[in-house]
C-alpha positions as CSV (number, residue, x, y, z in Angstrom):
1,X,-24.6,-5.2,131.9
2,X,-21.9,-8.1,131.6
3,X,-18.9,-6.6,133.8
4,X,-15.4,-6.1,131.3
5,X,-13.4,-8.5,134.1
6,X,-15.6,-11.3,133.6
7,X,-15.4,-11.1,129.5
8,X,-11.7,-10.3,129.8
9,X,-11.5,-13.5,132.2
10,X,-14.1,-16.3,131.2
11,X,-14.5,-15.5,127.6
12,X,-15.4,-18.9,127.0
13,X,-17.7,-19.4,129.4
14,X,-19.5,-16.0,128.1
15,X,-19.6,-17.0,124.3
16,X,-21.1,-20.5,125.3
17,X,-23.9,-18.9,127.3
18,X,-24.6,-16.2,124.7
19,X,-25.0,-19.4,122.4
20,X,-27.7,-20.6,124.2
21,X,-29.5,-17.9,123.5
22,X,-28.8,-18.2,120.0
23,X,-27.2,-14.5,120.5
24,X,-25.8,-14.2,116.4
25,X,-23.4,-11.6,116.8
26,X,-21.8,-12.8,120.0
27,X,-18.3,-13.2,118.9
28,X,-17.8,-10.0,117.0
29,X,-19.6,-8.0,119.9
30,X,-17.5,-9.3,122.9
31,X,-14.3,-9.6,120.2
32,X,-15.0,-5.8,119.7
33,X,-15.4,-4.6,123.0
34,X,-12.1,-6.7,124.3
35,X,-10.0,-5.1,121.5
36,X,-11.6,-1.3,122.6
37,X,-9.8,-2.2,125.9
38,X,-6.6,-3.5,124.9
39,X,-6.5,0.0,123.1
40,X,-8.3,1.9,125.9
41,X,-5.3,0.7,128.5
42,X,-2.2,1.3,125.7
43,X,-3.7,5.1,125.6
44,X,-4.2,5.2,129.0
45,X,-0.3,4.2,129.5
46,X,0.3,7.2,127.4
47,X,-2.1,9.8,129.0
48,X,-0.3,8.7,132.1
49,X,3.2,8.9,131.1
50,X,2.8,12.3,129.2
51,X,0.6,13.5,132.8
52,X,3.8,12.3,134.9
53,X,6.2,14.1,132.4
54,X,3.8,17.7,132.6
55,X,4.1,17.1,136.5
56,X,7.6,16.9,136.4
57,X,8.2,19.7,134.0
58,X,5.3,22.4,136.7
59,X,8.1,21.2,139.5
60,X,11.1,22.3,137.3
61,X,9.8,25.4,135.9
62,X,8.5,26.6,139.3
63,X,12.2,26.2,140.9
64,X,13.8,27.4,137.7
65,X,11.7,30.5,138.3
66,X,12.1,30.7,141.9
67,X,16.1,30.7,141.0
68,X,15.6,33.6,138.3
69,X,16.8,31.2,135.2
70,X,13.6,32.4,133.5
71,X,15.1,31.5,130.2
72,X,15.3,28.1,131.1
73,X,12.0,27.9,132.5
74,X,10.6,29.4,129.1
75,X,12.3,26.7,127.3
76,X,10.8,24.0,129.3
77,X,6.6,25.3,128.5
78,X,7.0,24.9,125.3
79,X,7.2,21.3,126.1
80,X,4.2,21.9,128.5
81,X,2.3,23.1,126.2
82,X,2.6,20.1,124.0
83,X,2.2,18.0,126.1
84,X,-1.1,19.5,127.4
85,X,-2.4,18.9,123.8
86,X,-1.1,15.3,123.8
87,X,-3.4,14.9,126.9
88,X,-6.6,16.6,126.3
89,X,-5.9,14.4,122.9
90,X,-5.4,11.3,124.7
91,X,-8.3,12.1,127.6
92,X,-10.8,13.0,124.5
93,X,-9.9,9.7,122.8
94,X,-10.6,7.7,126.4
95,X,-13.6,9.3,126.4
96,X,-15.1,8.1,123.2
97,X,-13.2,4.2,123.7
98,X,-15.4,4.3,126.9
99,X,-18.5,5.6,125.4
100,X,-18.3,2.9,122.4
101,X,-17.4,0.3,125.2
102,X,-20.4,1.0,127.5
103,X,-22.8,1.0,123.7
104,X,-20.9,-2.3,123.1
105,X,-22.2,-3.7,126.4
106,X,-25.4,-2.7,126.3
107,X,-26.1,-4.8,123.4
108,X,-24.9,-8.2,125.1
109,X,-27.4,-10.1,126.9
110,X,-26.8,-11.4,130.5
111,X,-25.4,-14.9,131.0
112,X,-27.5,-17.5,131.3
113,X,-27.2,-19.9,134.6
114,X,-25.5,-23.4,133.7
115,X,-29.0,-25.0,134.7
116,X,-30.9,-23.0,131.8
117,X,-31.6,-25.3,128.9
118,X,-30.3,-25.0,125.4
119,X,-33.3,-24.0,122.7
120,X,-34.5,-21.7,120.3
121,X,-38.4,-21.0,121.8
122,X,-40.9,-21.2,124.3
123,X,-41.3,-24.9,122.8
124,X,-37.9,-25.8,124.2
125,X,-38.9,-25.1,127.9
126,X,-38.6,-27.2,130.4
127,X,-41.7,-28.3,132.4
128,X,-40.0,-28.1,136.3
129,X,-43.6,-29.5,138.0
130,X,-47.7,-29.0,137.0
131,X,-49.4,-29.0,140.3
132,X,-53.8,-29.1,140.8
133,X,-56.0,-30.8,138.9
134,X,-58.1,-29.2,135.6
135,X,-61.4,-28.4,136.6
136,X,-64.1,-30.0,134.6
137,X,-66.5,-27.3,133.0
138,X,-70.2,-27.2,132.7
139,X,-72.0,-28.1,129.4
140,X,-71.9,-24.4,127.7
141,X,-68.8,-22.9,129.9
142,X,-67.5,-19.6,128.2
143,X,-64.1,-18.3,127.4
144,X,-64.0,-14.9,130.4
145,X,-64.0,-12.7,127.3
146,X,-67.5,-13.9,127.4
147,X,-68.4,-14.2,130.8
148,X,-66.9,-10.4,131.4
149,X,-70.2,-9.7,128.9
150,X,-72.6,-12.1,130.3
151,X,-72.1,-10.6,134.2
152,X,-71.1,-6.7,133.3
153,X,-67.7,-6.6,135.0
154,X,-65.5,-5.3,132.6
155,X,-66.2,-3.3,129.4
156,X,-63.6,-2.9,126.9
157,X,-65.9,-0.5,124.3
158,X,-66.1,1.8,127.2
159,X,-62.1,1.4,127.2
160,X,-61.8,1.5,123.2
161,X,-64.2,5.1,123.7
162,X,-61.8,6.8,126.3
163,X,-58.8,5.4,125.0
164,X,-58.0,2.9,122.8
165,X,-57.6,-1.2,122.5
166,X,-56.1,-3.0,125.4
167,X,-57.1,-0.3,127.8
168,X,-60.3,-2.3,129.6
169,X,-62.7,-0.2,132.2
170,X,-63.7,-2.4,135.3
171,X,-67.0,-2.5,136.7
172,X,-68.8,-3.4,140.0
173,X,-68.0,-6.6,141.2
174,X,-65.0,-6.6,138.1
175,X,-63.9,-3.4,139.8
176,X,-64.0,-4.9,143.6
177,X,-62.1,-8.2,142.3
178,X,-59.1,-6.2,141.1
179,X,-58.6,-4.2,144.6
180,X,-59.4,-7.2,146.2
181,X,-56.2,-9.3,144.8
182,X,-54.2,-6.4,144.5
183,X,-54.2,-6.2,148.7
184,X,-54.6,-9.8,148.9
185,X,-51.2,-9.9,147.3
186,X,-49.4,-7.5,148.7
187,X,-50.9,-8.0,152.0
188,X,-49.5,-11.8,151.1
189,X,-45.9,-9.9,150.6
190,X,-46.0,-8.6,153.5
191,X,-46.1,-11.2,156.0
192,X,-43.5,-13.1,154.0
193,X,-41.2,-10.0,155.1
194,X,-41.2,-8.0,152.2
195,X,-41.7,-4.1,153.0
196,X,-44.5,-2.4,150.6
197,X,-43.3,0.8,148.6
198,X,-45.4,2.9,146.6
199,X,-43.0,4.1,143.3
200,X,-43.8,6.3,141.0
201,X,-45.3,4.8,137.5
202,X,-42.9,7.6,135.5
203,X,-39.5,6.8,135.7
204,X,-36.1,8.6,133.8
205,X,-33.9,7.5,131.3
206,X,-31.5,6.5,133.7
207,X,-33.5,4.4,135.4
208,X,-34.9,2.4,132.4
209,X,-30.7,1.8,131.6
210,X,-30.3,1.0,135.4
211,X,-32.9,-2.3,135.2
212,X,-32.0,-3.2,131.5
213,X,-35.7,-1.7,130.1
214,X,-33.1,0.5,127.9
215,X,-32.3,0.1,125.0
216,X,-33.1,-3.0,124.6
217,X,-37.1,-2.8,124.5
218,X,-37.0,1.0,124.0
219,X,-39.9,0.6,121.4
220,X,-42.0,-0.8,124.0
221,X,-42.4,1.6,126.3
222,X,-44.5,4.6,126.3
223,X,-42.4,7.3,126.0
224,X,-43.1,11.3,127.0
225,X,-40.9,12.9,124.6
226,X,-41.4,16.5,125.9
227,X,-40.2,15.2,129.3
228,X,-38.5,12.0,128.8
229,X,-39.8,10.2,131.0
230,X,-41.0,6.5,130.9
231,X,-44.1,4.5,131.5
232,X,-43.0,1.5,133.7
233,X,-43.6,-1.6,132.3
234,X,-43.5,-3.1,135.7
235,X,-42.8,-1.6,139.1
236,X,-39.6,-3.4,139.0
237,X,-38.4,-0.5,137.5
238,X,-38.5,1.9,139.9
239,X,-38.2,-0.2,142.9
240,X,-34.8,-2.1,141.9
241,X,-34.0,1.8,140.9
242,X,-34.1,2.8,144.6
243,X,-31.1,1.5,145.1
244,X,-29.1,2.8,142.3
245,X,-25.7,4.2,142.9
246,X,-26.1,3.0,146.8
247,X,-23.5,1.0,149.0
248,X,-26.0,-0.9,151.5
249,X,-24.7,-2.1,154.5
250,X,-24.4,-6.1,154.8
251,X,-26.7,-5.5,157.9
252,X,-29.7,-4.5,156.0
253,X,-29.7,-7.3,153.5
254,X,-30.8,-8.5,151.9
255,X,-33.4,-6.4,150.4
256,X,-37.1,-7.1,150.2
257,X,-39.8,-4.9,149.1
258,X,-43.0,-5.6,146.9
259,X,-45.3,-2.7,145.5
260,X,-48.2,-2.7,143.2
261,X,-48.8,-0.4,139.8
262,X,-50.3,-0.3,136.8
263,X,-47.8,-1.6,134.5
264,X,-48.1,-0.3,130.6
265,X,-46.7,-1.6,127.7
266,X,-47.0,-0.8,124.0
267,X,-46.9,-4.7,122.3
268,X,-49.7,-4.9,120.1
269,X,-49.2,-9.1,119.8
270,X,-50.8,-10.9,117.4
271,X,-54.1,-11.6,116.2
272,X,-56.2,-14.6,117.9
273,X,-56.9,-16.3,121.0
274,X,-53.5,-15.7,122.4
275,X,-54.5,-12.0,122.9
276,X,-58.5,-11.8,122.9
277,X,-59.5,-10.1,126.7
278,X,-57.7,-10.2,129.2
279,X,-55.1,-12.0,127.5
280,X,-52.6,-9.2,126.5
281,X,-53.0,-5.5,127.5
282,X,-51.3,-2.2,127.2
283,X,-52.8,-1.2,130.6
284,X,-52.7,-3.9,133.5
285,X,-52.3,-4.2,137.6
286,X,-49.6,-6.0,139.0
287,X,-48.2,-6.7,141.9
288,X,-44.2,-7.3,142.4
289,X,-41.8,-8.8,144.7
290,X,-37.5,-7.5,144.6
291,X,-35.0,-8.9,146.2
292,X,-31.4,-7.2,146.5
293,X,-29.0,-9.8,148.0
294,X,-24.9,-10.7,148.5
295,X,-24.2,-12.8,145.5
296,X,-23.6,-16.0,147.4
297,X,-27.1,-15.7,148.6
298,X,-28.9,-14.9,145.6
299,X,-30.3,-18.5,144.4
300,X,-32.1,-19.6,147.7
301,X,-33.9,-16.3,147.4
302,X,-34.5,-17.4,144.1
303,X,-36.1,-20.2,144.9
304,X,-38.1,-18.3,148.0
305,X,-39.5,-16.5,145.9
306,X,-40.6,-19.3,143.3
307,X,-42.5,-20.8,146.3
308,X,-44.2,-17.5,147.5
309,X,-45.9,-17.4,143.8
310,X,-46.7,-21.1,144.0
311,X,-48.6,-20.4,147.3
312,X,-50.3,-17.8,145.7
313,X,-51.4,-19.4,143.2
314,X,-52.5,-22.9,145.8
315,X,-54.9,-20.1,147.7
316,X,-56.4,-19.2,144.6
317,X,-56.7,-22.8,144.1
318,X,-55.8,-23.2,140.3
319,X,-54.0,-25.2,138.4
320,X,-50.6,-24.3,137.8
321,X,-47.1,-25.3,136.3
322,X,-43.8,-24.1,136.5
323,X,-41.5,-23.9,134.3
324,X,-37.5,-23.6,133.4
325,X,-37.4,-20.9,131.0
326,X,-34.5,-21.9,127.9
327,X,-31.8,-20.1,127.0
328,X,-33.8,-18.7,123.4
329,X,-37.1,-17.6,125.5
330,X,-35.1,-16.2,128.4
331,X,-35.8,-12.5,129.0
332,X,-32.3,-10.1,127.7
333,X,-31.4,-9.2,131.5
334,X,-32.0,-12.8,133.2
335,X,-29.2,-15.3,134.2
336,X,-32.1,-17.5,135.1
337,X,-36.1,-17.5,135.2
338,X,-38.9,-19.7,135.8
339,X,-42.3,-18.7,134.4
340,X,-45.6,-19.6,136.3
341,X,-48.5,-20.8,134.2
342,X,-52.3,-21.4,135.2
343,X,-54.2,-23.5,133.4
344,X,-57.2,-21.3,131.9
345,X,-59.9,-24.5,131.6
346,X,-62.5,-22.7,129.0
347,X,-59.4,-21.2,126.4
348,X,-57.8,-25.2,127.1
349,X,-54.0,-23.6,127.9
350,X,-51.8,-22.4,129.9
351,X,-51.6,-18.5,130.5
352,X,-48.3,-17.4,132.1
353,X,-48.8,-15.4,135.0
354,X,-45.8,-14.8,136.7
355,X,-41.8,-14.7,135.9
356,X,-39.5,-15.2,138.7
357,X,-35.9,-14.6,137.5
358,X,-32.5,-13.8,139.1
359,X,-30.3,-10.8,137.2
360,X,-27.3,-11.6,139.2
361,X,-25.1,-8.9,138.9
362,X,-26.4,-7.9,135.3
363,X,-28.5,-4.9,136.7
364,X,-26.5,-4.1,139.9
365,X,-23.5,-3.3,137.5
366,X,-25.6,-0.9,135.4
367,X,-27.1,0.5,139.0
368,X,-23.6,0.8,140.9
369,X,-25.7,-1.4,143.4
370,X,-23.0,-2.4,146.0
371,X,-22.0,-3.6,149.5
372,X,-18.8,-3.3,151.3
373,X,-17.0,-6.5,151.9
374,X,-14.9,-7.4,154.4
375,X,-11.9,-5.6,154.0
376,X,-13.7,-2.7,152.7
377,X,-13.6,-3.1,149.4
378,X,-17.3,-2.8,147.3
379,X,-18.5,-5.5,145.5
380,X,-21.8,-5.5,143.0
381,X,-25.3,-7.4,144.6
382,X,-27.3,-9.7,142.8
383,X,-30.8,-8.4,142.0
384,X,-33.8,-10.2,141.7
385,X,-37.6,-10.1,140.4
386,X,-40.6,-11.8,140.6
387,X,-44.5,-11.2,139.4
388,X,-46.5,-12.2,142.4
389,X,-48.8,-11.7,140.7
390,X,-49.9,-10.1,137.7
391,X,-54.3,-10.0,137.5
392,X,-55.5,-10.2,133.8
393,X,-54.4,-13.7,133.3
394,X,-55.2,-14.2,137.0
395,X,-58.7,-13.1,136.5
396,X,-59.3,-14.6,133.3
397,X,-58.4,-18.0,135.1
398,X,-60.7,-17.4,138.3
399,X,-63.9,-16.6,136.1
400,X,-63.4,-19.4,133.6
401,X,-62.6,-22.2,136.2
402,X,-64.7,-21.4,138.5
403,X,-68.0,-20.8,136.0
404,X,-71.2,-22.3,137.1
405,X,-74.5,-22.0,136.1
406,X,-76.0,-19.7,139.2
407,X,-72.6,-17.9,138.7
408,X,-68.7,-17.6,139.4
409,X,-67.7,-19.2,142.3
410,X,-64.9,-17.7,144.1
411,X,-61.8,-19.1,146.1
412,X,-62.0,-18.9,150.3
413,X,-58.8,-16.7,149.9
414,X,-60.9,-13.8,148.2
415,X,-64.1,-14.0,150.5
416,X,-63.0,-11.0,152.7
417,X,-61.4,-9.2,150.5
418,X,-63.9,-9.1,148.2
419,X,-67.0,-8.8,150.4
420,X,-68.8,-11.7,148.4
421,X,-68.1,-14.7,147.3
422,X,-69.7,-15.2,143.9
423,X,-69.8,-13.2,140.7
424,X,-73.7,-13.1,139.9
């Protein structure tokens, strides 16, 4: 959530990154919630002054009645009395200026850094690097949705039978694969000095509000009514929620953890390629890095954590580009994020596998996530989130790349993790 200081005090700059990212209503929403505060702090004036008058007239009317002028002292509450009206008016009034505030900023996207490009879609990215060369396929090579039939290592009938489309059932060697990169990954975390946590995968209303989930892709969650409570969509969820409403000491930052989950999400997507297999599912693993750090620190973790995904994806050896995401494609909560891409040889694309973005201090305002300054006064973190890395695409990727005709080759990374080396 944009902080009220910073649209009070660089208005500008906040209605020229919101056009970036072609944000429509802009204007009228930030025009909107500065008038609600002009009004908020003339009422306040008057809570305060009729608060100071009541205070005033308790003192009097307690040493008028300590003197025995009680008719005095009557005289006097019937004053009190209005005024204690004109403040429960005044304090009910606050309350609903600060409720349509907080509504008001909930609907205004974060920022976008001054290096995000202007543009309208994911055509107007920006292409940072491409590193690897495309493999060349055999004569007869096979999209994975294919290849997933051809060696029996992942059924999504059975998933369709138990549950429903975009819910796929792993299978032998499909099965070992998966727990193979999901340790792989975090075990990759770890020595890069990020401490694993296990989160739950339900998480609370106020948690999806703390990270930004809420309201803004409220329709894409799965939602347990009888509960309310929330499917994560990614474990950034709960684990940037640990730290909600918590001062941390500038000692223990900055912050690193990583955790794996499933991740859900309700998008059904479109018809076609883009979302055949593994391409788009309701059900996936995932892997995730978070970083919590001062604000001055925030971009060269940002760019850390860019190159931990990039070595990932080197010891997978596959292709790979990154890229600068623009101001139109750019996800509501990020200031700034680069997507990771892998080129996927038998679909001929590139399949986005991780995004590595920087909230600044969009979510940490919505989290109270603070540290104590020098001087003692709290200030908001910057928060931070990367994939590293999610496994459909990743999968998809390995089997197509690596197809051959004796089977699927698989990189030196995986070997002992996976307890084989080919998919046969």
């Amino acid at each position: 959530m944009l902080q009220l200081s910073v649209l009070k005090e660089q208005t500008e700059r906040v209605l020229a990154g919101l056009a970036k990212r072609n944000f429509k209503t802009a204007e009228a929403d930030v025009q909107a919630v500065l008038d609600l505060d002009q009004r908020r702090r003339s009422l306040q004036t008057q809570h305060d002054t009729a608060q100071a008058e009541a205070n005033d007239l308790a003192r009097r009317i307690g040493s008028l009645m300590k003197s025995g002028e009680k008719a005095e002292a009557e005289a006097l509450k019937s004053r009190t009395t209005a005024l204690k009206t004109q403040i429960k008016a005044h304090a009910d009034e606050l309350a609903a200026i600060e409720q349509q505030q907080t509504e008001l900023l909930y609907k205004l996207p974060n920022v976008p850094h001054e290096s995000v490009p202007a543009g309208r879609s994911a055509a107007d990215n920006e292409v940072v690097r491409e590193v690897g060369q495309k493999p060349e396929l055999p004569p007869g090579a096979q999209p994975h949705w294919e290849l997933i039939k051809k060696y029996d290592i992942i059924d999504f009938d059975l998933g369709i039978k138990i549950t429903g489309a975009g819910f796929p059932v792993y299978k032998g060697q499909g099965a070992r694969l998966q727990r193979a990169l999901v340790n792989f990954f975090l075990d990759q975390a770890r020595d890069a000095g990020y401490t694993e946590v296990q989160p739950p995968i339900l998480v609370n209303e106020a948690s999806g509000y703390g990270t930004g989930q809420l309201p803004d892709k409220e329709g894409q969650m799965y939602h347990d009514a009888a509960d309310n409570l929330y499917l994560i969509p990614t474990s950034e969820v709960p684990i940037t929620n640990l730290y909600r409403d918590e001062i941390i000491a500038p000692e223990k930052l900055p912050v690193r953890n990583t955790g794996y989950t499933p991740c859900f999400r309700r998008e059904a997507g479109s018809w076609g390629a883009d979302v055949r297999g593994l391409n788009r599912l309701h059900q996936f693993d995932k892997v995730e890095i978070v970083q919590i750090t001062q604000p001055e620190d925030s971009y060269t973790a940002h760019a850390q954590m860019v190159a931990h995904v990039e070595k990932l994806l080197q010891l997978l050896e596959l292709p790979y580009r990154v890229l600068r995401l623009c101001g139109g494609d750019m996800g509501f909560t990020s200031a700034l994020t680069y997507d990771l891409e892998v080129w996927s040889a038998a679909q001929g694309r590139w399949l986005e596998v991780s995004s590595v973005s920087n909230f600044e201090t969009f979510q940490a305002n919505r989290l109270k996530c603070r540290y104590r300054a020098e001087g003692g006064k709290t200030q908001l973190l910057h928060t931070l989130n990367g994939s590293a890395l999610a496994l459909p695409r990743i999968v998809a990727a390995l089997l197509e790349n690596n197809q051959t005709a004796e089977g699927i080759n698989l990189p030196a990374a995986l070997h002992a993790y996976c307890g084989f080396t080919q998919i046969k």
